[in-house]
TIMAR-880968 format. One record per residue (C-alpha): chain; residue in three letters; x, y, z. Coordinates in steps of 0.001 Angstrom, whole numbers, plus 500000, padded with zeros to 6 digits. Example, Ala and Ser with C-alpha at 12.3 -4.5 7.8 and 13.67 -1.06 7.14 Angstrom:
BEGIN
REC   chaine   residu       xx       yy       zz
REC        A      ala   512300   495500   507800
REC        A      ser   513670   498940   507140
END
This chain:
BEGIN
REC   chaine   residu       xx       yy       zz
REC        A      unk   134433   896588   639783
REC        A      unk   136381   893674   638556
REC        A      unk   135403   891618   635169
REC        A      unk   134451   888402   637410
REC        A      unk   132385   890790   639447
REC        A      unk   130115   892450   636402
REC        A      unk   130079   889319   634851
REC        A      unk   128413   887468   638519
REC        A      unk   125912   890539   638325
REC        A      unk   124796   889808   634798
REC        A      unk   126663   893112   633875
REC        A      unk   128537   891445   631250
REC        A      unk   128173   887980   629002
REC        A      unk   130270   885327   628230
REC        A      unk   130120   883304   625273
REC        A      unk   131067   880048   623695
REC        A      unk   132592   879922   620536
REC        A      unk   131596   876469   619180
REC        A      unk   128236   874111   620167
REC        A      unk   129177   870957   620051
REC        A      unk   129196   867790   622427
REC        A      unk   131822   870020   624835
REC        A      unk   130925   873631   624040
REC        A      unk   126974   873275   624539
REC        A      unk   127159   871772   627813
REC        A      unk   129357   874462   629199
REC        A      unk   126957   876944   628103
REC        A      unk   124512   875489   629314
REC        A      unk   125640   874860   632710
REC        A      unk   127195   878830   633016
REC        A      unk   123403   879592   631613
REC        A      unk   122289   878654   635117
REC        A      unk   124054   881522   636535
REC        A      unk   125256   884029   633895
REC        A      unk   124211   885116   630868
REC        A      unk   125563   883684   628233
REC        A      unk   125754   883867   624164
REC        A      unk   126098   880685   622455
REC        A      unk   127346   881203   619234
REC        A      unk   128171   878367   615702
REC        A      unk   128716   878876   612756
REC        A      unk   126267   875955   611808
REC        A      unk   122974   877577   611350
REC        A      unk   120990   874278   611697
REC        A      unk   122010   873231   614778
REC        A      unk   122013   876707   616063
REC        A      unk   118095   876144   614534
REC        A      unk   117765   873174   616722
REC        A      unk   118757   874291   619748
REC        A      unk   116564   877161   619662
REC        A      unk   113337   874780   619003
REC        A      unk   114582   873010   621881
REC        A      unk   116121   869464   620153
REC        A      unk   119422   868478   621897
REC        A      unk   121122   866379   618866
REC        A      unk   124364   866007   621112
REC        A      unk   121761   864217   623801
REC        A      unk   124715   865434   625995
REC        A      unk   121830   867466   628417
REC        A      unk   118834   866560   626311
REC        A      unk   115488   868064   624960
REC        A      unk   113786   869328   628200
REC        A      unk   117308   871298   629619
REC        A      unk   117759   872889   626076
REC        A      unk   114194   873878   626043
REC        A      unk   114492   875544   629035
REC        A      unk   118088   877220   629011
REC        A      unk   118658   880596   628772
REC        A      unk   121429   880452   626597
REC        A      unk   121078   882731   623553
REC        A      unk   121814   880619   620724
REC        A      unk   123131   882680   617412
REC        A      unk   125098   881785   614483
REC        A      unk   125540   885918   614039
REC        A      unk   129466   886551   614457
REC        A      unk   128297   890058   615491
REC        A      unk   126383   889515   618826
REC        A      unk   129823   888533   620097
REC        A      unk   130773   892276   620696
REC        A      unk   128472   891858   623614
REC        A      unk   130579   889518   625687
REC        A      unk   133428   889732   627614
REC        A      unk   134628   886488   628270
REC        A      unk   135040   884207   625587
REC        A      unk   135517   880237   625788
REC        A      unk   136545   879148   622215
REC        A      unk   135972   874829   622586
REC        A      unk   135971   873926   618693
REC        A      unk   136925   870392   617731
REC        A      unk   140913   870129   616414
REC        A      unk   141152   866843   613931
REC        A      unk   143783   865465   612318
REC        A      unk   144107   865536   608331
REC        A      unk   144467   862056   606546
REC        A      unk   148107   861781   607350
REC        A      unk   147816   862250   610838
REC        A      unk   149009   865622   611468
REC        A      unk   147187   868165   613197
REC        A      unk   144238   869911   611260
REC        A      unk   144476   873309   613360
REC        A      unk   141899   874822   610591
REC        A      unk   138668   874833   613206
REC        A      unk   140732   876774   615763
REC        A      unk   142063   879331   613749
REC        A      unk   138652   879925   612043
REC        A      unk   137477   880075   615559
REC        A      unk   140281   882470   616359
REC        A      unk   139129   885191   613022
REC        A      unk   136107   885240   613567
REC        A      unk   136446   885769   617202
REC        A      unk   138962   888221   616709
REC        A      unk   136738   889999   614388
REC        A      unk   134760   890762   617478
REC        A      unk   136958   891251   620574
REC        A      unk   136841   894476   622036
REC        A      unk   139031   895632   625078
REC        A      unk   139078   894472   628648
REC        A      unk   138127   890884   627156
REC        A      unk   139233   887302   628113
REC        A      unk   139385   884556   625697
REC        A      unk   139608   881228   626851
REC        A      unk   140310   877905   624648
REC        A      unk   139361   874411   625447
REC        A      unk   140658   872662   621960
REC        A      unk   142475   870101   622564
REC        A      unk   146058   871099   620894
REC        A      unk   149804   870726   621668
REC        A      unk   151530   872588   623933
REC        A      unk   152643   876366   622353
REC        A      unk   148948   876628   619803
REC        A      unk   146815   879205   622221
REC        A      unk   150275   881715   622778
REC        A      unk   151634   880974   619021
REC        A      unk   149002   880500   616672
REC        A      unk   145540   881595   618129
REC        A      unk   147177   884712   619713
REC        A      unk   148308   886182   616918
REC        A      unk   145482   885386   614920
REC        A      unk   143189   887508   617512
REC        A      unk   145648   890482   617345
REC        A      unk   145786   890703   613646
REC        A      unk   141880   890409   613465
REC        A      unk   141016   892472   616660
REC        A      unk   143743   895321   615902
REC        A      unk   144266   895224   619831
REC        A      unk   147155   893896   621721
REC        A      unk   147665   890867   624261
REC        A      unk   148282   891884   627756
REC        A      unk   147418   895266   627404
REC        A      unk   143841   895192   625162
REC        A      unk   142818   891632   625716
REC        A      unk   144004   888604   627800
REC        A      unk   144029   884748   626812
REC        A      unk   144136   881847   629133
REC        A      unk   143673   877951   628457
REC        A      unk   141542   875818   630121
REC        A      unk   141295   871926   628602
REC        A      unk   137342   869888   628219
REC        A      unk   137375   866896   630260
REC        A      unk   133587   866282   629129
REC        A      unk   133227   862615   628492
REC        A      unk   130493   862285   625697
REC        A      unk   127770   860001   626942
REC        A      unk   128784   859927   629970
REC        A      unk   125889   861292   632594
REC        A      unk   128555   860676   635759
REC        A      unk   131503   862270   634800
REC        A      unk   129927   865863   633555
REC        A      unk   131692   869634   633746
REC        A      unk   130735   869713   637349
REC        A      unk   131783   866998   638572
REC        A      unk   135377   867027   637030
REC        A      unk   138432   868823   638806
REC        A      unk   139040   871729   636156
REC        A      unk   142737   872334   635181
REC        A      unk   142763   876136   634345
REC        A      unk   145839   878495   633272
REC        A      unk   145806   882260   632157
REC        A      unk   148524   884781   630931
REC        A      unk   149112   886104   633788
REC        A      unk   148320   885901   637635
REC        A      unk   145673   888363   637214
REC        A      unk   143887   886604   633809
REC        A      unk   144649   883166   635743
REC        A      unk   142477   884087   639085
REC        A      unk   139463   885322   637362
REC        A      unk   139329   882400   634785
REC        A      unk   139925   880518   638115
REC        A      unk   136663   882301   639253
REC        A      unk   134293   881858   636424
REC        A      unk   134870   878185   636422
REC        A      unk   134694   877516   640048
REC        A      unk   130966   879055   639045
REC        A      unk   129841   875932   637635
REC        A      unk   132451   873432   638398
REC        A      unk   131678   871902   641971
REC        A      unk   135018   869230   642136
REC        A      unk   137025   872738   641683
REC        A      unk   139888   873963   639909
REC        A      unk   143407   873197   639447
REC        A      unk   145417   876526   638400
REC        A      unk   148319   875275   636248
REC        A      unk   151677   876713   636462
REC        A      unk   151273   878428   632489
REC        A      unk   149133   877919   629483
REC        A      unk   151636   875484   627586
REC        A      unk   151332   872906   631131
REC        A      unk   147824   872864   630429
REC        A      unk   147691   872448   627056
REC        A      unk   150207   869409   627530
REC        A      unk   148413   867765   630531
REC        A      unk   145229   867814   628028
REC        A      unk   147023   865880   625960
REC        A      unk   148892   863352   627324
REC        A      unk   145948   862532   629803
REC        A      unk   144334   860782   626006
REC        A      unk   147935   859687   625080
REC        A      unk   148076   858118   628415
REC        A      unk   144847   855836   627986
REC        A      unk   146000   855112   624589
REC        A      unk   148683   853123   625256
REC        A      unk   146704   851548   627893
REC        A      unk   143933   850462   625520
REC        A      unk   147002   849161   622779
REC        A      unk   148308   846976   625702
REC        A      unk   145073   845886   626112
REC        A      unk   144762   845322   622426
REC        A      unk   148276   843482   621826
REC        A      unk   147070   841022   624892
REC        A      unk   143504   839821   622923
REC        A      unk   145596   839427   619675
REC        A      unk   148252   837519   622012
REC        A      unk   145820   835277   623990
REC        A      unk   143703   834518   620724
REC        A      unk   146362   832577   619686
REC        A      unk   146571   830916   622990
REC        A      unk   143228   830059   622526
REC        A      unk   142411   832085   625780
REC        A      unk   139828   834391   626676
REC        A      unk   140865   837840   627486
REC        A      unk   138019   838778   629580
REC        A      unk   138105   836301   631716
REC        A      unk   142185   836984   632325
REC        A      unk   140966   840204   632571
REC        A      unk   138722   839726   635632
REC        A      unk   141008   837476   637121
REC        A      unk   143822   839982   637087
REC        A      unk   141658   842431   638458
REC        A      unk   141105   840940   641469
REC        A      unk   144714   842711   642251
REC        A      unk   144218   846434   643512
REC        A      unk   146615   848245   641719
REC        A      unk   145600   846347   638405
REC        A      unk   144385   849227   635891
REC        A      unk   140933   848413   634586
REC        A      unk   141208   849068   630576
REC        A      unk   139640   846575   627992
REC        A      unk   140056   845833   624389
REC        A      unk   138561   847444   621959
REC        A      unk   138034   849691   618347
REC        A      unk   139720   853204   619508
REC        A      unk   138451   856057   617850
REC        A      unk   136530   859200   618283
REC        A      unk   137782   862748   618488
REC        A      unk   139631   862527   621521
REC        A      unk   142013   859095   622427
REC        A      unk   142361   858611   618353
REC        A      unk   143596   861952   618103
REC        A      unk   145405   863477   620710
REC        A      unk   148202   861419   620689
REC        A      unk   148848   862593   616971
REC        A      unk   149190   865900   618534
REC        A      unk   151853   865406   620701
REC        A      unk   153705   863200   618556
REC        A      unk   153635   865846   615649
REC        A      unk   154953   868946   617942
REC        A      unk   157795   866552   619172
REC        A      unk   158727   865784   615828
REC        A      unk   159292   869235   615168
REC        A      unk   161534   869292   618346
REC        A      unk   163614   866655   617014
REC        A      unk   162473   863319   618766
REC        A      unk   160251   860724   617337
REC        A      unk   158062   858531   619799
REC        A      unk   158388   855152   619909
REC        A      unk   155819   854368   622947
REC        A      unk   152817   856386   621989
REC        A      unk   152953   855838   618281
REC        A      unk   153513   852110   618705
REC        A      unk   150593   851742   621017
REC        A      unk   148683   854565   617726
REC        A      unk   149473   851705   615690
REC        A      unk   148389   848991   617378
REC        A      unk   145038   850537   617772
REC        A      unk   144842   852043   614157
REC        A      unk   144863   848435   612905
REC        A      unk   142537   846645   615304
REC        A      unk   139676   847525   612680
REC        A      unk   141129   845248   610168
REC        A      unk   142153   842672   612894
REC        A      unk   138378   842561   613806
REC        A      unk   137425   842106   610457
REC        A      unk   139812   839008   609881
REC        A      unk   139185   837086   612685
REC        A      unk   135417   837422   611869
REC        A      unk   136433   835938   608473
REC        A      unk   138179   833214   609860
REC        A      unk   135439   832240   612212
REC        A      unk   133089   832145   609060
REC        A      unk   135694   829748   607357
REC        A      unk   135958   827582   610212
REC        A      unk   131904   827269   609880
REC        A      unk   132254   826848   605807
REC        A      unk   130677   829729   605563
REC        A      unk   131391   830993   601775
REC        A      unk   132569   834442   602131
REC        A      unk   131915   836209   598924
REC        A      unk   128487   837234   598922
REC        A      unk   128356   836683   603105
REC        A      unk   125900   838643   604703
REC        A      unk   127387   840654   608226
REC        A      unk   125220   842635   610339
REC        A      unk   127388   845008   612943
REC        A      unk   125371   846017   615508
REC        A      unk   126794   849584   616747
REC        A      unk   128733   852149   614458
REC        A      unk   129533   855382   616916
REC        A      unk   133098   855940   618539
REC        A      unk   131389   854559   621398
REC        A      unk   128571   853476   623365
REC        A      unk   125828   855295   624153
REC        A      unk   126869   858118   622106
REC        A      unk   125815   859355   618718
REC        A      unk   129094   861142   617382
REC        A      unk   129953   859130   614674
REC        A      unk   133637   861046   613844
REC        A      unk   136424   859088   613656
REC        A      unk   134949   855769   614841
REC        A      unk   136739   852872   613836
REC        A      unk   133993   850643   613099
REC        A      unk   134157   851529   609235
REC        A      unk   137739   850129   609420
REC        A      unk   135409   846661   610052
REC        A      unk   133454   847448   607872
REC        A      unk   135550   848379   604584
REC        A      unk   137647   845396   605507
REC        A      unk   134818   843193   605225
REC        A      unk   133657   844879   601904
REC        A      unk   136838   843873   600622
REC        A      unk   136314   840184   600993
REC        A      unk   133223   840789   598789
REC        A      unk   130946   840358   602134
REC        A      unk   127755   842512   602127
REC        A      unk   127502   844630   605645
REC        A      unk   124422   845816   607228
REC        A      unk   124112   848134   610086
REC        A      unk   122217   849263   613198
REC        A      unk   122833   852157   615517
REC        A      unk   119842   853559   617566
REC        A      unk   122060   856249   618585
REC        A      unk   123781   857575   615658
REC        A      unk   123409   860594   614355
REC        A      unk   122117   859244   611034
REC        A      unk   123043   862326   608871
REC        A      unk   126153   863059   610062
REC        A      unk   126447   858591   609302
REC        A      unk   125270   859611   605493
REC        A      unk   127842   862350   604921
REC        A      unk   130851   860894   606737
REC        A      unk   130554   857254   605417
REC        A      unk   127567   857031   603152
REC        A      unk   126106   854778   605581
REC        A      unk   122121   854640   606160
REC        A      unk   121525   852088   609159
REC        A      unk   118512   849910   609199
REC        A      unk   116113   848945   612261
REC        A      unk   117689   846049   614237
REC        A      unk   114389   844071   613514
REC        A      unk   115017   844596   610072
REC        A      unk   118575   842699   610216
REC        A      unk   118112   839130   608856
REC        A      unk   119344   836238   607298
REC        A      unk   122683   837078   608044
REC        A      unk   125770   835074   608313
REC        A      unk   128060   836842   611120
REC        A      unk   126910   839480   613502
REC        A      unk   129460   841827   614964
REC        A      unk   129017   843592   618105
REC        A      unk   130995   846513   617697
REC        A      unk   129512   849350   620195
REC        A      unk   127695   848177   623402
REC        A      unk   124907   850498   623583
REC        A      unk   122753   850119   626191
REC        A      unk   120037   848935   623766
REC        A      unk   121782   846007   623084
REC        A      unk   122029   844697   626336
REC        A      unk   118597   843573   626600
REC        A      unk   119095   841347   622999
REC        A      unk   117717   838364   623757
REC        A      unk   119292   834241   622599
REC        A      unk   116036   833808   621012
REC        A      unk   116271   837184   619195
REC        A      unk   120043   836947   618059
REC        A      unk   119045   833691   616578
REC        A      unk   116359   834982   614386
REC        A      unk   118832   837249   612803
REC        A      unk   120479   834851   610738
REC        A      unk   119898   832778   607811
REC        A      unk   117595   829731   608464
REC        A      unk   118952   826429   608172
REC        A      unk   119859   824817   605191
REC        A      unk   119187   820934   604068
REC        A      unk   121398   819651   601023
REC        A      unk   120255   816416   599398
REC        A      unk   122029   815255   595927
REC        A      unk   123515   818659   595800
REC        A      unk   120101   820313   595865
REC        A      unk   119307   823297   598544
REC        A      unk   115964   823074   600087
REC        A      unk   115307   826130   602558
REC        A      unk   112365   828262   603910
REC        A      unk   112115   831843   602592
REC        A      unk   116074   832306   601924
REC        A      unk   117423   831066   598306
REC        A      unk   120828   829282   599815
REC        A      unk   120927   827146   597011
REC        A      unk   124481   828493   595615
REC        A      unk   125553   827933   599123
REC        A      unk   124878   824117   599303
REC        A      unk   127346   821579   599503
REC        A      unk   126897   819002   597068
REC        A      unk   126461   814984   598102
REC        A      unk   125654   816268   601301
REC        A      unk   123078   814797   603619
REC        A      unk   122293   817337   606169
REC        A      unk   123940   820795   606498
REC        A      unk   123139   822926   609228
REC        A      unk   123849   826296   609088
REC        A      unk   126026   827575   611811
REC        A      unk   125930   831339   613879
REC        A      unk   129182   833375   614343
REC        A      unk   128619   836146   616808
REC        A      unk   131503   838812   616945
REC        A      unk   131416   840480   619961
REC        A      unk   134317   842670   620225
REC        A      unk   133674   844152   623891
REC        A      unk   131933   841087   625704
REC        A      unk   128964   842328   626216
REC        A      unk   126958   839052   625586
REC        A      unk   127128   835741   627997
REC        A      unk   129572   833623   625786
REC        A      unk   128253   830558   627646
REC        A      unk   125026   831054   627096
REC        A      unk   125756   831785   623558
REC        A      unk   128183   828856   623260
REC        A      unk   125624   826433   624646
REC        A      unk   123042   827729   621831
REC        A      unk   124879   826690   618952
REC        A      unk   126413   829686   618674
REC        A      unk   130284   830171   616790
REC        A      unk   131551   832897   619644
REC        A      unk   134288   834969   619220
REC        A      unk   135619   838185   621363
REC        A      unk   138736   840517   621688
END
């Protein structure tokens, strides 16, 4: 009997190395056929799973409560599978080069535990030569067996979009590669399990470990163009948005938007490539230009929302900005990599005080990434600016009326004297004036208010 065959009948497990927002739903979806060990090293949220909190809110409370999934953080209960996915995250270290640390922890402690006839499948995201030249090794020197003959390894890159309930490990064409013709068919088996769009068996392990990567490289550079064109049309006084939807009206226009670029993924991958080509000899010029463009769009935000405060005398030492959103994206709660503390430590610098609200962040992972502790959003007031930097579904519902209560009230000056209700703006009063009225900047970075309706309320608007 084959190893896709006892593993159908429930004669043998697979596992996943790694719980996060990719490796949990995969378990969870093989759970509904297979049995299946999930295994982390981080005993808390092995904890929560097992109580049946999803903190990920990639499947939620009720699925995890009901999975079958045997969550452990015990190394050892990995002897009892057969087929291993490893799907740990791979970062990059301050100076952009590839932090390969997760993987290769993943790889010991894996190794540790192999025994023979086993598969081990990994979904990091790396460059193209990490699963046959790092990881393998790593497994032999642990396990004491030997690749090809003991154990087999194969490569099959996440496509999991976190947040995303449409585009889920089902519904996304798998790309899947293996050693060997043998190794590749019954990878290509197990997957096609769970994976209704199907799979796409790649010609060897290093093409699928390079169409991972560019596929993020790819969108990028797509989001940098989209980035260079607000920075270009903001100084043509033009909304991008609305050259945006006009250009869209053309069917082979690509639909990409401004924005802050960050997360684990698009911030990161490219760094990947760009590092394992530098070691080949070539230095990009496309994807690290387009890296740069959206490395710096934090601080870009973070000017023009100081500028817009000028223009509406606004004193900026001492300012008061709310930023409504702080993940990598909407509707999400990771909070790694997201570029929205660029924004913020920007703004810090000008002296301006920053508030923020996120009713989807993981508020401790926010503490011990960024020492951030976000506040209610009907706690935000008597602010000066407020940023919309994530558009959460939440938000969408923010009402004129509400928006408006958010900020300080306004301010009468007479003879140099500041006369206000509830808010002490008296060092912000401008002497020998008669009336001064306090005016609104709104920030909001991916358009998810109505400017006009904004606009037409007194409000200062302002969007990539």
């Amino acid at each position: 009997m084959s190893l896709y065959e006892k593993i159908v009948n429930k004669e043998e497990k697979i596992s996943l190395v790694g719980l996060g927002y990719v490796g949990m739903p995969i378990a969870v979806a093989f759970a509904k056929k297979l049995n299946v060990i999930g295994f982390d090293v981080n005993e808390e949220k092995v904890s929560m799973y097992k109580s049946g909190m999803d903190p990920t809110k990639e499947v939620g409370n009720e699925v995890i409560s009901k999975t079958t999934v045997e969550f452990t953080s015990d190394e050892n209960r990995l002897k009892e599978a057969k087929f291993h996915i490893v799907a740990v995250p791979t970062p990059v270290r301050d100076d952009r080069t590839p932090d390969l640390s997760p993987v290769k922890a993943a790889s010991k402690t894996l190794g540790r535990n192999l025994t023979k006839g086993a598969i081990v499948v990994f979904e990091s995201t790396v460059y193209p030569g990490v699963t046959e030249d790092i990881c393998l090794p790593i497994l032999e020197k642990e396990s004491g067996l030997k690749c090809g003959e003991d154990f087999f390894i194969g490569y099959s890159p996440e496509r999991i979009n976190p947040g995303d309930q449409e585009h889920r490990l089902e519904t996304i064409v798998k790309v899947v590669a293996g050693m060997d013709e043998e190794t590749l068919n019954t990878i290509a088996q197990v997957y096609e399990l769970v994976v209704d769009a199907g799979v796409h068996r790649a010609e060897s392990i290093k093409v699928a470990e390079a169409a991972k990567v560019i596929e993020n490289a790819q969108r990028d550079i797509n989001i940098a163009f989209m980035n260079e064109l607000s920075i270009i049309f903001d100084k043509m006084d033009i909304d991008t948005y609305d050259v945006l939807r006009a250009a869209g009206t053309k069917w082979n226009f690509l639909n990409f938007s401004p924005g802050l670029v960050g997360g684990h993924c698009i911030g990161v991958d490219p760094y990947y490539l760009t590092y394992k080509a530098e070691q080949m000899g070539y230095y990009s010029q496309i994807i690290l230009s387009g890296r740069k463009i959206n490395d710096d769009m934090g601080k870009h935000v973070a000017e023009s929302t100081v500028k817009k405060m000028i223009k509406a005398n606004i004193p900026i030492n001492g300012a008061k900005v709310a930023i409504l959103g702080v993940t990598f994206k909407e509707n999400c709660p990771d909070v790694r990599n997201t570029k929205v503390i660029d924004v913020i430590n920007e703004l810090e610098e000008y002296g301006v005080e920053v508030v923020v609200t996120d009713p989807v962040a993981d508020k401790e992972d926010l503490f011990n990434e960024y020492g951030l502790s976000p506040i209610e959003l009907d706690e935000i007031e008597d602010v000066d600016a407020l940023i919309l930097a994530v558009p959460h579904k939440e938000f969408k519902s923010i009402s004129v009326k509400e928006l408006s209560r958010m900020f300080a009230v306004e301010t009468k000056a007479l003879a140099g004297v500041a006369v206000t209700s509830g808010s002490d703006d008296s060092k912000r009063s401008d002497d020998g004036a008669n009336d001064y009225k306090k005016e609104k900047v709104i920030v909001d970075i991916k358009g998810l208010f109505n400017k006009t309706e904004l606009k037409n309320a007194g409000f200062i608007y302002w969007g990539l």
